[in-house]
N, C-alpha and C positions, 0 to 999 in steps of 0.2 A: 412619643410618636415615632411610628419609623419612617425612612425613606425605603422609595421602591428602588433600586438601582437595577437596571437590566443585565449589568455586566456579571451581578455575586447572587448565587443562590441562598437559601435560606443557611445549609449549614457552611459560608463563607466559601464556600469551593467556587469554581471559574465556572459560569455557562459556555463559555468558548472554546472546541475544540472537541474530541471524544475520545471515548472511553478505551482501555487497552484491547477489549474486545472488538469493538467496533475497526482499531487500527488493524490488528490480527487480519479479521476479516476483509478489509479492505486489502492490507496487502495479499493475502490467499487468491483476491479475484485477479488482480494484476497479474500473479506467479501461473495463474491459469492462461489467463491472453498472454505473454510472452511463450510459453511451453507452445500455445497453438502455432506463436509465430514459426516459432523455431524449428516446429514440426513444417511447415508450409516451406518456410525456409532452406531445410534440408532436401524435401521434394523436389522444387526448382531446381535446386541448384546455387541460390545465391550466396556465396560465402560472404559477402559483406552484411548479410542481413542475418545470414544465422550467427556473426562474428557480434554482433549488438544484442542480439537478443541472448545470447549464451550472456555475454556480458550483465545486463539486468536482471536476469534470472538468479546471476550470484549475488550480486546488488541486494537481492529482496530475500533471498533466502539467506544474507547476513543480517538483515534487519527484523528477520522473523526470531534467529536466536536471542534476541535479548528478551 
């Protein structure tokens, strides 16, 4: 008889968390809204805000190479 366990799928893998795809594209929507900020950012004028967002933008395009 088996147990059901919510946490292991059939072939033992995790249900928790997602897939490389799924992260990909998550980070890609991020890398979108910071690029806007930074665009907004630039417009105004504010360097302390385009000085953060340039910042995450490199963040996420180093987390995109792996």
């Amino acid at each position: 008889m088996t147990q059901d366990n919510e946490y292991c799928l059939l072939s033992g893998g995790d249900s928790v968390g997602m897939t490389d795809s799924q992260y990909k594209g998550m980070l890609l929507d991020q890398l979108e809204n910071w690029q806007e900020i930074l665009e907004l950012a630039e417009k105004s004028g504010n360097a302390l805000i385009q000085e953060k967002a340039e910042k995450q933008i490199k963040k996420i395009e180093e987390k995109l190479k792996l």
